[in-house]
N, C-alpha and C positions, 0 to 999 in steps of 0.2 A: 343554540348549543348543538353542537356535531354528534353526531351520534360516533360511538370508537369504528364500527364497523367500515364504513364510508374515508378511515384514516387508513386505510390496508398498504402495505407497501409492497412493491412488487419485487420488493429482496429476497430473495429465497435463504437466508441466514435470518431472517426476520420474518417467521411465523406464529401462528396462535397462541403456541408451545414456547417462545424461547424466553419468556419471563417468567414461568412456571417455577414454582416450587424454589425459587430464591428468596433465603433470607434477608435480612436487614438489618444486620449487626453494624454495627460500626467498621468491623474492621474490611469487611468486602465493598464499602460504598465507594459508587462509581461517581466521581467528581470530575469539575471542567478542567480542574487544574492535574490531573492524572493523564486525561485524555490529550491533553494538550502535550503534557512531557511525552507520553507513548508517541505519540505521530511524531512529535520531533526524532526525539530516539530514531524510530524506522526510517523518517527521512533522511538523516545523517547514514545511515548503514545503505540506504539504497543509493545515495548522493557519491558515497564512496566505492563503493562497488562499481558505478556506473563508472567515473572516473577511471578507474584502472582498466577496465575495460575497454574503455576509448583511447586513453593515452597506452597502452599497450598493443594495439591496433588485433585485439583477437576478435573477430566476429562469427569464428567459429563457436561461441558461447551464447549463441542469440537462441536458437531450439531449444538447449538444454534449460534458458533458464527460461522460456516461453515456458515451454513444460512442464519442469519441476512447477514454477510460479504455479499454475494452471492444477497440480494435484495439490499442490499444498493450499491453494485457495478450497480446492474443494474437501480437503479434511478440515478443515478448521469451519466450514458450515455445517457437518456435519458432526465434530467434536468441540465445539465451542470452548469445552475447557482444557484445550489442549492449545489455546491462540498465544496466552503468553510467551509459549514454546515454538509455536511454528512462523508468528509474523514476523521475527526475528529473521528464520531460514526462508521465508517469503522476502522479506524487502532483500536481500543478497539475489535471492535467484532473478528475479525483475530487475535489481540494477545491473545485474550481466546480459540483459538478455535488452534493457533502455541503452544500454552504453554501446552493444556491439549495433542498437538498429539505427542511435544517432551517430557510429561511425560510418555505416552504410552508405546514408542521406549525405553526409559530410562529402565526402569523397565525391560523391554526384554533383553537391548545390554549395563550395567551398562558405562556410559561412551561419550557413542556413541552422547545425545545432547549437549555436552560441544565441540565436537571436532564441528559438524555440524554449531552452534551456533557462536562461532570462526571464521571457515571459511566464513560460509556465511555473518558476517556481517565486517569479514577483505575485504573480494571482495567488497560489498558492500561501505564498507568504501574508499577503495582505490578508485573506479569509482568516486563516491562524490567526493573526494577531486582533481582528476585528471578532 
């Protein structure tokens, strides 16, 4: 038997503190089939954002959404119950900021985000459904 301590993760959104003091009613349980619909959700919102970003050829959007993405990841480690609200405005600013860096590469390696794009969201996809 493992001892919990020896299971530590080196997420800083997952410390000693962040199961503390939750209840267990019925109506807050965290289920496979929630977490499942949420990631899709966000992937759709970041899948499209990226899109228009790319077929709009604006890569001036890469920083902003670097950035933003990059604060709003770091409020939501620190306000955890503020995630429902902000992974929403997270998966937007990443797919502006995936869509202008895969047109970037595009332009350099004609080709190259199609094949990238494919794989990573076939691995992606397979994980999900497994």
């Amino acid at each position: 038997m493992r001892n919990h301590l020896s299971m530590r993760s080196g997420n800083p959104a997952l410390n000693k503190n962040t199961f503390k003091n939750i209840s267990t009613n019925s109506s807050n349980v965290m289920t496979i089939d929630g977490t499942v619909n949420k990631t899709i959700i966000s992937l759709l919102i970041l899948i499209g954002t990226s899109i228009y970003t790319f077929n709009s050829e604006i890569t001036s959007l890469i920083f902003p959404g670097l950035i933003g993405g990059f604060i709003f990841a770091l409020i939501t480690i620190f306000k955890k119950e503020w995630a429902p609200y902000i992974v929403p405005i997270y998966a937007v600013l990443e797919g502006l900021a995936l869509g202008g860096i895969s047109l970037f590469f595009n332009k350099m390696y004609p080709g190259i985000a199609q094949q990238a794009i494919f794989l990573t969201f076939g691995i992606f996809g397979a994980l999900l459904f497994a």
